[in-house]
mmCIF file of the N, C-alpha and C atoms, coordinates in Angstrom:
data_MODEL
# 
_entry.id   MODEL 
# 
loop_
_atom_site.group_PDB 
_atom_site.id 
_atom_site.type_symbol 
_atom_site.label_atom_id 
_atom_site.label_alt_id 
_atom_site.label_comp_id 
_atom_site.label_asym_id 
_atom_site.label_entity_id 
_atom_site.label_seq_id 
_atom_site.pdbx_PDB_ins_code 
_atom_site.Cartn_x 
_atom_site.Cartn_y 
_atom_site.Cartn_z 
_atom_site.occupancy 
_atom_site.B_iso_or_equiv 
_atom_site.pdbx_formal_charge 
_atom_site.auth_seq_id 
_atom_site.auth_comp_id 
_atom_site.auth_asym_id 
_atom_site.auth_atom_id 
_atom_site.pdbx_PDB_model_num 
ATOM 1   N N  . UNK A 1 1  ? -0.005 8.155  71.096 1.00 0.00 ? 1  UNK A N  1 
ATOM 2   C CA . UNK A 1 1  ? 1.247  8.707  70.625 1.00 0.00 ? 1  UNK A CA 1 
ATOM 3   C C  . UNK A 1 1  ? 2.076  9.178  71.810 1.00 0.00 ? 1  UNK A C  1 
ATOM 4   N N  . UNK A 1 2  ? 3.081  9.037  71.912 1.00 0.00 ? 2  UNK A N  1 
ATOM 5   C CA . UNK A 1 2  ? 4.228  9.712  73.254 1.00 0.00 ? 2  UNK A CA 1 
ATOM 6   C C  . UNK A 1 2  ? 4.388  10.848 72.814 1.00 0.00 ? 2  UNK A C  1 
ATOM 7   N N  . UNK A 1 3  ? 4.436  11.623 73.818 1.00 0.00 ? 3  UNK A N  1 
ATOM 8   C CA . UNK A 1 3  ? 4.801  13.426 73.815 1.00 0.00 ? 3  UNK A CA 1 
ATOM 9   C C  . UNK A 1 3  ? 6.246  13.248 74.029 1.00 0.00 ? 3  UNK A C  1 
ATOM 10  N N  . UNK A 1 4  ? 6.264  14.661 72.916 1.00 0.00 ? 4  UNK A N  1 
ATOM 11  C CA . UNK A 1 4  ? 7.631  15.595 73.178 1.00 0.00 ? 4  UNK A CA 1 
ATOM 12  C C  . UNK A 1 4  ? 8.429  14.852 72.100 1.00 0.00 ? 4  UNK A C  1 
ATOM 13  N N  . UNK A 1 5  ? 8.079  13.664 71.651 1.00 0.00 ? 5  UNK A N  1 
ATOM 14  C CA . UNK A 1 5  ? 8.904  13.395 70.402 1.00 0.00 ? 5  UNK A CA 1 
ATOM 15  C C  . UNK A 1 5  ? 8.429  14.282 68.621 1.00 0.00 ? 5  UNK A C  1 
ATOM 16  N N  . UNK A 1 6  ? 8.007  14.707 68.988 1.00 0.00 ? 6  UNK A N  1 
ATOM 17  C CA . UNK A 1 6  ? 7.184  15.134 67.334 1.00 0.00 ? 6  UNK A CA 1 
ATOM 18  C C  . UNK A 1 6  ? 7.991  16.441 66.917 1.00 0.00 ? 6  UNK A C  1 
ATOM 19  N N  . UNK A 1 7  ? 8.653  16.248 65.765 1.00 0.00 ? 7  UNK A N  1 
ATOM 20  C CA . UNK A 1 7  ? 8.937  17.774 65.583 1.00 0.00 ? 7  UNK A CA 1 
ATOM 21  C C  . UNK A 1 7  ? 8.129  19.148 65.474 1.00 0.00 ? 7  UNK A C  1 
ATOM 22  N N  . UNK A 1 8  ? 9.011  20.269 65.704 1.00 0.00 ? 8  UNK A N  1 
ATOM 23  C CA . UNK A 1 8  ? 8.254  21.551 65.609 1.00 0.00 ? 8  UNK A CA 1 
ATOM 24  C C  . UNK A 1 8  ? 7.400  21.510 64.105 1.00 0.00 ? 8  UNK A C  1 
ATOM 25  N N  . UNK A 1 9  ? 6.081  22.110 64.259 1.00 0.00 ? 9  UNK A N  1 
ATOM 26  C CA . UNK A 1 9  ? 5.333  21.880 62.840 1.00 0.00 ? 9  UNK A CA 1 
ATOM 27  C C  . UNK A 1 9  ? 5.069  23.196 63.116 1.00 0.00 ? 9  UNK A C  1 
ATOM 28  N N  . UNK A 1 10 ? 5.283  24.494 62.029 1.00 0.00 ? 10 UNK A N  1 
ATOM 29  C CA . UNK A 1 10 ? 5.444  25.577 62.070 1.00 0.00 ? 10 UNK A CA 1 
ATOM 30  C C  . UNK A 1 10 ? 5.440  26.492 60.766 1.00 0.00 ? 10 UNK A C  1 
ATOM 31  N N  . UNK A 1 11 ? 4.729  27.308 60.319 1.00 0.00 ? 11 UNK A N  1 
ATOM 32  C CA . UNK A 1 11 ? 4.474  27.979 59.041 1.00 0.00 ? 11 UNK A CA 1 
ATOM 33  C C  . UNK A 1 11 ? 5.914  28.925 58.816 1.00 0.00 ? 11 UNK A C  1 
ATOM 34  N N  . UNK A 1 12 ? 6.258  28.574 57.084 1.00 0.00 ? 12 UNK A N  1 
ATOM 35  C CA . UNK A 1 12 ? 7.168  29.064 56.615 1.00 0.00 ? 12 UNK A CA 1 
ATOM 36  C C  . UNK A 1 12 ? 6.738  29.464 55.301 1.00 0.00 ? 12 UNK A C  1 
ATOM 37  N N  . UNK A 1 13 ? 7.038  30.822 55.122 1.00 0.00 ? 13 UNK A N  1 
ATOM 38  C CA . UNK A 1 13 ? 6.381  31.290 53.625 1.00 0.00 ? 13 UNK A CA 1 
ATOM 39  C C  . UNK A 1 13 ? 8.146  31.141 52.710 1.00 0.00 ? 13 UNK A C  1 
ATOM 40  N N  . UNK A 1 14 ? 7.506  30.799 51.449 1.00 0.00 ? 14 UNK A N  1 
ATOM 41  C CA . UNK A 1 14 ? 7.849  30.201 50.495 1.00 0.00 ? 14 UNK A CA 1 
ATOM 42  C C  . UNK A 1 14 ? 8.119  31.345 49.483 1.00 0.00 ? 14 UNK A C  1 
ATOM 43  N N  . UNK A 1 15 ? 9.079  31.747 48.977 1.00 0.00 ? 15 UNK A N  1 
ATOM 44  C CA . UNK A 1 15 ? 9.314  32.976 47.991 1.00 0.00 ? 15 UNK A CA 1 
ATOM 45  C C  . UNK A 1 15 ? 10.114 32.127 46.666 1.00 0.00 ? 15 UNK A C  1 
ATOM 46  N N  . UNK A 1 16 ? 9.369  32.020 45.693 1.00 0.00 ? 16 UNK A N  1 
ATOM 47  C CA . UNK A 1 16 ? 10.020 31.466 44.250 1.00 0.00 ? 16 UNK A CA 1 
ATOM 48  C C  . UNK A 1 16 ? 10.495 32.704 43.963 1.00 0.00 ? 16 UNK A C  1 
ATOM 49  N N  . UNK A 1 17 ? 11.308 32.360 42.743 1.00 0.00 ? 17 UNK A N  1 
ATOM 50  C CA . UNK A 1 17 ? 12.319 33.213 41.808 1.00 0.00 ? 17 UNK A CA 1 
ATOM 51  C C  . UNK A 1 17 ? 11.699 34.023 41.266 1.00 0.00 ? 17 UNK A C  1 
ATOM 52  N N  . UNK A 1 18 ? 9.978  33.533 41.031 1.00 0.00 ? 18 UNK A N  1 
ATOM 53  C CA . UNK A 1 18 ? 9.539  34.948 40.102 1.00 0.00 ? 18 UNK A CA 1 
ATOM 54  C C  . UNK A 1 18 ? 8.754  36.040 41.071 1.00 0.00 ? 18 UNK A C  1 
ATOM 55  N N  . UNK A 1 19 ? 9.271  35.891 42.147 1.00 0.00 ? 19 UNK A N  1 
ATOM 56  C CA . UNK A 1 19 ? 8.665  37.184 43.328 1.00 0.00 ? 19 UNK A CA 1 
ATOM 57  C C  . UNK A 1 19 ? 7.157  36.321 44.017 1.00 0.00 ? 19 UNK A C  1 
ATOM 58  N N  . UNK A 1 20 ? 6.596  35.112 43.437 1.00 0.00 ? 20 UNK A N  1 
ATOM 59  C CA . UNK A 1 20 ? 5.517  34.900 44.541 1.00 0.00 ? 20 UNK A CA 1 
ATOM 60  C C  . UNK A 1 20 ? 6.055  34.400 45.259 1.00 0.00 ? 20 UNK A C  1 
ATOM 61  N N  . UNK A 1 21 ? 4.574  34.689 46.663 1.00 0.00 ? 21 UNK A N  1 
ATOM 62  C CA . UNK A 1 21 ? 5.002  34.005 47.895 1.00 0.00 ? 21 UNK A CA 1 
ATOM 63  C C  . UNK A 1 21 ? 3.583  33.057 48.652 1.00 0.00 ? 21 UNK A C  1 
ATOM 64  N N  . UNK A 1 22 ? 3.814  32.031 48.924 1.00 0.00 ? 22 UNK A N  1 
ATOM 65  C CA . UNK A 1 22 ? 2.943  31.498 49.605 1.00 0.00 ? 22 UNK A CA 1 
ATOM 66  C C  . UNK A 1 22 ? 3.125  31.012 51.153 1.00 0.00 ? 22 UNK A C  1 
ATOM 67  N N  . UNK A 1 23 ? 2.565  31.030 51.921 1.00 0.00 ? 23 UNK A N  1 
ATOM 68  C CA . UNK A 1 23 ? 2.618  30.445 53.340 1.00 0.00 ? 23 UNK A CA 1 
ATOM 69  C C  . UNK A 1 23 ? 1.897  28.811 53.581 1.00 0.00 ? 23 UNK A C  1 
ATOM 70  N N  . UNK A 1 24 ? 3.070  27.958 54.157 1.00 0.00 ? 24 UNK A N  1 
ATOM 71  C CA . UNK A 1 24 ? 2.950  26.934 54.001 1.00 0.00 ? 24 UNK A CA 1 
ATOM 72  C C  . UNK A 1 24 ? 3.250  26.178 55.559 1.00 0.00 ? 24 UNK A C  1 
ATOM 73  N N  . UNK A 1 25 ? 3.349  24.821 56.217 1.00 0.00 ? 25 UNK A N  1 
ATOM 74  C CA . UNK A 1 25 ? 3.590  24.923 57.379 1.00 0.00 ? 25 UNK A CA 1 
ATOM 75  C C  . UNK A 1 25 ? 4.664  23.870 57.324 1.00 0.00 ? 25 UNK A C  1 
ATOM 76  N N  . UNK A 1 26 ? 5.608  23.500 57.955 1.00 0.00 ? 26 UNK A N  1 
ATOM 77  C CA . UNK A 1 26 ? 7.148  22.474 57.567 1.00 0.00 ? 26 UNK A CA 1 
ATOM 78  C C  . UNK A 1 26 ? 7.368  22.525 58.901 1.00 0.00 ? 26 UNK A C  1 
ATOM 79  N N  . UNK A 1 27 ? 8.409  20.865 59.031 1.00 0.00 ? 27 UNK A N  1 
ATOM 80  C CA . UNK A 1 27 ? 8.799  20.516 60.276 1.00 0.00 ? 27 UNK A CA 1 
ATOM 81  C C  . UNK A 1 27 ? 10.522 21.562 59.814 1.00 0.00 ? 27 UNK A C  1 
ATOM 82  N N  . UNK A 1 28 ? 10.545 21.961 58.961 1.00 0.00 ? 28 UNK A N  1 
ATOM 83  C CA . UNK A 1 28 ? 12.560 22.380 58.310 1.00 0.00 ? 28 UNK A CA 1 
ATOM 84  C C  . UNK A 1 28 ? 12.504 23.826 59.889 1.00 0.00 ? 28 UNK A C  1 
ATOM 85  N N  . UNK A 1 29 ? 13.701 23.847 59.550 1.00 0.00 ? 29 UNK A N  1 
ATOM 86  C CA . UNK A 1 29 ? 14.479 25.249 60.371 1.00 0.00 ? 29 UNK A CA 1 
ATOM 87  C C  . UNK A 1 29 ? 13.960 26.512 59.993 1.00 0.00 ? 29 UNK A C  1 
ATOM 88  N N  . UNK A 1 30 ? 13.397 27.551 60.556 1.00 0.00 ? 30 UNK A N  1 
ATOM 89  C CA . UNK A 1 30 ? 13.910 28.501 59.897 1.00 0.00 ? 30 UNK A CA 1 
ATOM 90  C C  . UNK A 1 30 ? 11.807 29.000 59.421 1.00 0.00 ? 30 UNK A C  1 
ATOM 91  N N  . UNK A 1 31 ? 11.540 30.322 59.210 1.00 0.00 ? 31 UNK A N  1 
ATOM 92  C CA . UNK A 1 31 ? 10.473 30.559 58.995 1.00 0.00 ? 31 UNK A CA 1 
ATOM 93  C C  . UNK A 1 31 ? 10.533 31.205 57.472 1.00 0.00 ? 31 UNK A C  1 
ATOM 94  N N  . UNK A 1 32 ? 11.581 31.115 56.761 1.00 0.00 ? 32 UNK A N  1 
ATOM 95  C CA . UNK A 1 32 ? 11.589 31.436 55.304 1.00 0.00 ? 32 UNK A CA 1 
ATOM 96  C C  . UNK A 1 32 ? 12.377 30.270 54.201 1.00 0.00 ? 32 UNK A C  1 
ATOM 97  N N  . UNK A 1 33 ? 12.070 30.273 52.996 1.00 0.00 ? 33 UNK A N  1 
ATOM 98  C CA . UNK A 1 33 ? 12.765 29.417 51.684 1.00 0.00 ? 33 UNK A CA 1 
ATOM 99  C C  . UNK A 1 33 ? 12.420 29.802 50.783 1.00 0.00 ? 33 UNK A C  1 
ATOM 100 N N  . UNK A 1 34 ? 13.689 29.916 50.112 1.00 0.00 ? 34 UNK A N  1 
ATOM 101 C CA . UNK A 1 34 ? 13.747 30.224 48.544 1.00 0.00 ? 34 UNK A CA 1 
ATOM 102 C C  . UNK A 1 34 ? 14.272 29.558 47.927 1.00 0.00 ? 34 UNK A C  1 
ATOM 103 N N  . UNK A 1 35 ? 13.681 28.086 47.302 1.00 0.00 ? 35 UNK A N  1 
ATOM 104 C CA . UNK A 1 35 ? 14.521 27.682 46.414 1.00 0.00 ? 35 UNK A CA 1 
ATOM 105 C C  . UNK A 1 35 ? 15.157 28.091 45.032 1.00 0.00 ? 35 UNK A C  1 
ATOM 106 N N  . UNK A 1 36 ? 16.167 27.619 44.743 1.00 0.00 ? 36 UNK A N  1 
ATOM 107 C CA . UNK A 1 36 ? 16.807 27.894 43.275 1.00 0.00 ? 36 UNK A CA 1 
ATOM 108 C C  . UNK A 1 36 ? 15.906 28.021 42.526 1.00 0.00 ? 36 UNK A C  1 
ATOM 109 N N  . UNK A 1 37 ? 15.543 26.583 42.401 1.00 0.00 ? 37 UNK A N  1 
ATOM 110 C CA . UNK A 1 37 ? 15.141 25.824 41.266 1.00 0.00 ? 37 UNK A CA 1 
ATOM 111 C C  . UNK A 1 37 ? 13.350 25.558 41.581 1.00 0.00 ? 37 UNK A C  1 
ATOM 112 N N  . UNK A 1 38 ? 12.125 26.181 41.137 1.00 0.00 ? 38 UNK A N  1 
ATOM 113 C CA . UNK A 1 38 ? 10.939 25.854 41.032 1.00 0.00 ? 38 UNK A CA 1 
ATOM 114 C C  . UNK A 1 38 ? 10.021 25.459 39.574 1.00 0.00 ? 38 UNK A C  1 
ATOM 115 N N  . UNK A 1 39 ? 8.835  25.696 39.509 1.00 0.00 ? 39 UNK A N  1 
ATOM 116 C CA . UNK A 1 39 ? 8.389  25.480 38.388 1.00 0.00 ? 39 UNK A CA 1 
ATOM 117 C C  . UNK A 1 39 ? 7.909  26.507 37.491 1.00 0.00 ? 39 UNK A C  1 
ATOM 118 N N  . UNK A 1 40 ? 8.520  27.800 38.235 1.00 0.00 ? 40 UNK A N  1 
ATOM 119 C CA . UNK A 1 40 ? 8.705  28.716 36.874 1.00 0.00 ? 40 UNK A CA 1 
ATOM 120 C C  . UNK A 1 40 ? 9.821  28.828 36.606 1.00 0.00 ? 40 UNK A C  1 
ATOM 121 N N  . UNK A 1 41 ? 11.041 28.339 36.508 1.00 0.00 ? 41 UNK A N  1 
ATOM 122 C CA . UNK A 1 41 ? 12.010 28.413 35.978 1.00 0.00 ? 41 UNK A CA 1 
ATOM 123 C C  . UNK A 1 41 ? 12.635 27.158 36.000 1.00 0.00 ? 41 UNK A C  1 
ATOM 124 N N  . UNK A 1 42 ? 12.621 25.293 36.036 1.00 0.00 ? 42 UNK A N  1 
ATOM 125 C CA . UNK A 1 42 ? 13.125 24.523 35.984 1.00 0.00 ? 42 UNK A CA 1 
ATOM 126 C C  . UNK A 1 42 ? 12.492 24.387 34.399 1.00 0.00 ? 42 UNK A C  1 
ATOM 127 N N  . UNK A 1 43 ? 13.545 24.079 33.330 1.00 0.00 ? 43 UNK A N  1 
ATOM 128 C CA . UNK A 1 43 ? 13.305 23.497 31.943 1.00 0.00 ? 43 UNK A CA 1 
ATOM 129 C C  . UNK A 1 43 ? 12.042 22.702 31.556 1.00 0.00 ? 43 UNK A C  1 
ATOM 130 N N  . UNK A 1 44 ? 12.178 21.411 32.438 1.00 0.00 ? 44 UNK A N  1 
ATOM 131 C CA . UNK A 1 44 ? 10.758 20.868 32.623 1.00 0.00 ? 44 UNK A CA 1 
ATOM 132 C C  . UNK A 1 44 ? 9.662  20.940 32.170 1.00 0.00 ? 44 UNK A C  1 
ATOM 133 N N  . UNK A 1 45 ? 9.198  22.208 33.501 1.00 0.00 ? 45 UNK A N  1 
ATOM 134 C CA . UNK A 1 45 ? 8.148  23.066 33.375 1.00 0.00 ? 45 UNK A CA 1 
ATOM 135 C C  . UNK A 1 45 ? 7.962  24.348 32.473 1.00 0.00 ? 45 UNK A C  1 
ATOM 136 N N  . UNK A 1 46 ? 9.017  24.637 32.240 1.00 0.00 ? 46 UNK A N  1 
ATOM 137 C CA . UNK A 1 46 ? 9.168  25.827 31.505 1.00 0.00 ? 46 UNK A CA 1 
ATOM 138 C C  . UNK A 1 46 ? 9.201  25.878 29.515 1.00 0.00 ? 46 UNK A C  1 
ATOM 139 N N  . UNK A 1 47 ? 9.618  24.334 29.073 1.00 0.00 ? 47 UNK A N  1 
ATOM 140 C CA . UNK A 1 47 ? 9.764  24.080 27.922 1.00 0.00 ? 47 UNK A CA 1 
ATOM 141 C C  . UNK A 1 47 ? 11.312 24.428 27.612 1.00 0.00 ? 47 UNK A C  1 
ATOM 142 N N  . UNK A 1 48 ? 12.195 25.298 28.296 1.00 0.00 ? 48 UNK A N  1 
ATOM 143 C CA . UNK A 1 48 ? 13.232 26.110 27.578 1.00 0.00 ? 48 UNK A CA 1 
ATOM 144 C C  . UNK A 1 48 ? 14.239 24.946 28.153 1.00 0.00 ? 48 UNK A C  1 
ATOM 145 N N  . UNK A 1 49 ? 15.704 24.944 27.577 1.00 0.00 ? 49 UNK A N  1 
ATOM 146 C CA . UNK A 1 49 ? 16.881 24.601 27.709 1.00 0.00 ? 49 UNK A CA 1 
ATOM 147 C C  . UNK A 1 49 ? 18.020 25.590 28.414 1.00 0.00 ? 49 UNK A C  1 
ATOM 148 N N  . UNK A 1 50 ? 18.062 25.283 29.756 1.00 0.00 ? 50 UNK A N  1 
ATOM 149 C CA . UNK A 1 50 ? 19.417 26.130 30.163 1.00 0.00 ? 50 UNK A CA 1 
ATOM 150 C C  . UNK A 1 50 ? 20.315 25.459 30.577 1.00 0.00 ? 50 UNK A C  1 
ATOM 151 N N  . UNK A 1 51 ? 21.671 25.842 30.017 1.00 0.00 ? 51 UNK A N  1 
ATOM 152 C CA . UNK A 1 51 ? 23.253 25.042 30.439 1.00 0.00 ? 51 UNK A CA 1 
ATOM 153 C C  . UNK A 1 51 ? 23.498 25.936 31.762 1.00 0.00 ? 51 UNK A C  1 
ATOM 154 N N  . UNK A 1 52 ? 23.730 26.026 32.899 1.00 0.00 ? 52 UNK A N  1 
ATOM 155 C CA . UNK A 1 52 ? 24.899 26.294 33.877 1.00 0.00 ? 52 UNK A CA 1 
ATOM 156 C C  . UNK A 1 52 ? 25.750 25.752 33.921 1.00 0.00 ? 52 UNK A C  1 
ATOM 157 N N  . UNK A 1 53 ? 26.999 26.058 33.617 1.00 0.00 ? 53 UNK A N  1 
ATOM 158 C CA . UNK A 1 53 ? 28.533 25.453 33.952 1.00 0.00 ? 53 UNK A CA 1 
ATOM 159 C C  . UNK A 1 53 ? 28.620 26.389 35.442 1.00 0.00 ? 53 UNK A C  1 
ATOM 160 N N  . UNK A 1 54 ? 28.851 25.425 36.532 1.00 0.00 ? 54 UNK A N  1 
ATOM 161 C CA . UNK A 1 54 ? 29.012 25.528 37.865 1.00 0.00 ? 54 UNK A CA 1 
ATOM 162 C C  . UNK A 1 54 ? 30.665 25.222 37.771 1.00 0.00 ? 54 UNK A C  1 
ATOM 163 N N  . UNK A 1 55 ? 31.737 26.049 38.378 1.00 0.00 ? 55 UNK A N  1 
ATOM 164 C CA . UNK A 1 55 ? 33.004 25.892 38.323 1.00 0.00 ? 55 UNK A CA 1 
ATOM 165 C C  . UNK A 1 55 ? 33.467 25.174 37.887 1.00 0.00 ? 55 UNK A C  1 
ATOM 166 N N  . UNK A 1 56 ? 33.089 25.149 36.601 1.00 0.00 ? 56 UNK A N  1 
ATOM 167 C CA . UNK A 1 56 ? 33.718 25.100 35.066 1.00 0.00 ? 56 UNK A CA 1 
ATOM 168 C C  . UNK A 1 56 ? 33.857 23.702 35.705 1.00 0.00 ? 56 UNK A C  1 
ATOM 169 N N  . UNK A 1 57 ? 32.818 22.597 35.456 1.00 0.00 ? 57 UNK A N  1 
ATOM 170 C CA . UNK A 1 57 ? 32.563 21.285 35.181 1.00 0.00 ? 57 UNK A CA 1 
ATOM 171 C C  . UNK A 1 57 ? 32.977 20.725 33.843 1.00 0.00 ? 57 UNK A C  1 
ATOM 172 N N  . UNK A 1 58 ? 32.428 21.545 33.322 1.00 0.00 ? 58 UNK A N  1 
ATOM 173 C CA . UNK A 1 58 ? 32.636 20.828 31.489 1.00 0.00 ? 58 UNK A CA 1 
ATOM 174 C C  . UNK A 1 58 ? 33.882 21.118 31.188 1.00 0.00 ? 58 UNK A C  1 
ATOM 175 N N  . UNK A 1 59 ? 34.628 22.088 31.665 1.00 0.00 ? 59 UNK A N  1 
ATOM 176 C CA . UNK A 1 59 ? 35.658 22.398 31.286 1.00 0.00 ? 59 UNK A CA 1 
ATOM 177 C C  . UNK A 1 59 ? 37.127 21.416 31.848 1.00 0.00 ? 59 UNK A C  1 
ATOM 178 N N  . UNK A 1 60 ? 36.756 21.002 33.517 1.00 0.00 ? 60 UNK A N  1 
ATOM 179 C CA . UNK A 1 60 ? 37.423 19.592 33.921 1.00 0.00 ? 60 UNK A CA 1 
ATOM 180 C C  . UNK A 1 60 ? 36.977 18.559 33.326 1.00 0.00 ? 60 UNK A C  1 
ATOM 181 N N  . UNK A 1 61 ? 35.450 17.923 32.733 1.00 0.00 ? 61 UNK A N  1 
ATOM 182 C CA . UNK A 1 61 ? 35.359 16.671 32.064 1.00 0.00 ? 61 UNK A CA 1 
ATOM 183 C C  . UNK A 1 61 ? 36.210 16.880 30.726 1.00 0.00 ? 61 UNK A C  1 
ATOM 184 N N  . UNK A 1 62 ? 36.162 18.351 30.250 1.00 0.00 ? 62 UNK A N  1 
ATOM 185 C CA . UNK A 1 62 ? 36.786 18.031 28.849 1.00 0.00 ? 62 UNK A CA 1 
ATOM 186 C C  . UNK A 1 62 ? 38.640 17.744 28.767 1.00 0.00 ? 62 UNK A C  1 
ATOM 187 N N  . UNK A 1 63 ? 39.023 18.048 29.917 1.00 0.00 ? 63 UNK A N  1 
ATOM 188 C CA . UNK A 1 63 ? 39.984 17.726 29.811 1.00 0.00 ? 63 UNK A CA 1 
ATOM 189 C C  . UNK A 1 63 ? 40.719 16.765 30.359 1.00 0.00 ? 63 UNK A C  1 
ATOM 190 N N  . UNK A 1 64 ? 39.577 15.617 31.364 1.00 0.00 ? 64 UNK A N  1 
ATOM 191 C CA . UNK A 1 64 ? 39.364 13.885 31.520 1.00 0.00 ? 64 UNK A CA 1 
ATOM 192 C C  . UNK A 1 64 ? 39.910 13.716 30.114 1.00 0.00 ? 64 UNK A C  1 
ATOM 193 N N  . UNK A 1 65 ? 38.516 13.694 29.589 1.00 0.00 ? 65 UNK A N  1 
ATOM 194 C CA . UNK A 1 65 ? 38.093 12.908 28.654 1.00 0.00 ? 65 UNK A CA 1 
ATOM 195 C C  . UNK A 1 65 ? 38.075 13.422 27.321 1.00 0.00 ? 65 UNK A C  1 
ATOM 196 N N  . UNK A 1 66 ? 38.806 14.282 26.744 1.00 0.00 ? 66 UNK A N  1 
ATOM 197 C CA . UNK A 1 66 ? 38.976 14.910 25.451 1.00 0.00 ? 66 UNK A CA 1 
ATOM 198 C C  . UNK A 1 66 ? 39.426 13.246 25.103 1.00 0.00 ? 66 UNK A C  1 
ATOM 199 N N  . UNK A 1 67 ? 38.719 13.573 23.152 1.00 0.00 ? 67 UNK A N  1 
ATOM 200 C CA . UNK A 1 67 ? 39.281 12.063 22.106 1.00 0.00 ? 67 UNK A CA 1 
ATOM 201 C C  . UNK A 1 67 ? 40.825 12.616 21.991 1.00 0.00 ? 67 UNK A C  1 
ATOM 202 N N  . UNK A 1 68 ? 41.353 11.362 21.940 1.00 0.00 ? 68 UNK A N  1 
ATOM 203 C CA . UNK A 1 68 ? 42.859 11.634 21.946 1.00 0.00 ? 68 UNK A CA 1 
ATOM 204 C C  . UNK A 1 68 ? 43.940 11.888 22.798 1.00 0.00 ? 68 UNK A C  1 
ATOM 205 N N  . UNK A 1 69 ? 43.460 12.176 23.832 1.00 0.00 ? 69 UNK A N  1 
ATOM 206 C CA . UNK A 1 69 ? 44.441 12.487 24.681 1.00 0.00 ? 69 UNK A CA 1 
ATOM 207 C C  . UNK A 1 69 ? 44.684 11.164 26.119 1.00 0.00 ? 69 UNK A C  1 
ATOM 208 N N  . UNK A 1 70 ? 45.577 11.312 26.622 1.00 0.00 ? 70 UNK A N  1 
ATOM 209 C CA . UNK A 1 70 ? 45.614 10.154 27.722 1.00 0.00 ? 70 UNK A CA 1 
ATOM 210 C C  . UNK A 1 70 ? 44.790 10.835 28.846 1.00 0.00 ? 70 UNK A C  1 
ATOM 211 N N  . UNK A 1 71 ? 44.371 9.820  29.790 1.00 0.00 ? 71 UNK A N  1 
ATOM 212 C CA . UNK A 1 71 ? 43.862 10.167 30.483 1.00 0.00 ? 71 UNK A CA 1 
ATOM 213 C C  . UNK A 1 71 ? 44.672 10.226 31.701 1.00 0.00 ? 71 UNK A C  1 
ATOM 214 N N  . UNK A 1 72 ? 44.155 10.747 32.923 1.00 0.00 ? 72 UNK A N  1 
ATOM 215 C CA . UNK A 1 72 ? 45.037 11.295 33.678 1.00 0.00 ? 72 UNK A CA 1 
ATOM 216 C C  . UNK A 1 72 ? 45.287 9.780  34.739 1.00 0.00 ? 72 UNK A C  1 
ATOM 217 N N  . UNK A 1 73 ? 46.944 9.790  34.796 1.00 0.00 ? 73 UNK A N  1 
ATOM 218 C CA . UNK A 1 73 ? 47.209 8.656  36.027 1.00 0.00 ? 73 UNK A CA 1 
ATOM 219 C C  . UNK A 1 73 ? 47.318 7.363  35.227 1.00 0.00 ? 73 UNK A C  1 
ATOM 220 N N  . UNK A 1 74 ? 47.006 7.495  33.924 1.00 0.00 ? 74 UNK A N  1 
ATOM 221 C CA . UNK A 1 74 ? 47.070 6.658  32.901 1.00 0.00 ? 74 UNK A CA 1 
ATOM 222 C C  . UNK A 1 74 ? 48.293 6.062  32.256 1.00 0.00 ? 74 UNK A C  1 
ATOM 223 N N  . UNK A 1 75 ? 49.065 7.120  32.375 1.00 0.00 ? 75 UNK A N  1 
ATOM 224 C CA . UNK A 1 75 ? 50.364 7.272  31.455 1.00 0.00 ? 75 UNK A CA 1 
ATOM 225 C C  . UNK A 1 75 ? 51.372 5.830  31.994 1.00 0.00 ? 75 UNK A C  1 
ATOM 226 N N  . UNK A 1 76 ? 52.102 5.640  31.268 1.00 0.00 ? 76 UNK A N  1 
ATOM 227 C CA . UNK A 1 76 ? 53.001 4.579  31.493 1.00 0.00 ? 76 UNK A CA 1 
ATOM 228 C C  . UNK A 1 76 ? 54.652 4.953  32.121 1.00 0.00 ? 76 UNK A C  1 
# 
């Protein structure tokens, strides 16, 4: 193998949403992560259904694409 090409391999503890933490080792930046989204709280895993509207997405598709109305750039 040639030296000096290999990335840093380096322990980063891991904090999920529901307060655990595990120590793990990653080539990433940085000696901490918290993702959003794990498997105590992604639907998935969890059985449950959650909507997030993230800056009001549904609220720009609905007004694409509402029945009836023209769509935008459409018009004659």
């Amino acid at each position: 193998m040639k030296p000096d090409i290999h990335p840093d391999y380096h322990f980063v503890t891991v904090t999920l949403s529901d307060g655990t933490t595990y120590q793990t080792r990653s080539t990433m930046r940085g000696t901490e992560y918290a993702p959003e989204i794990d498997a105590t709280n992604h639907p998935f895993y969890t059985g449950k259904r959650q909507f997030v509207d993230t800056a009001g997405r549904v609220e720009k598709f609905m007004r694409r694409y509402r029945p009836g109305q023209p769509t935008p750039g459409t018009e004659g």
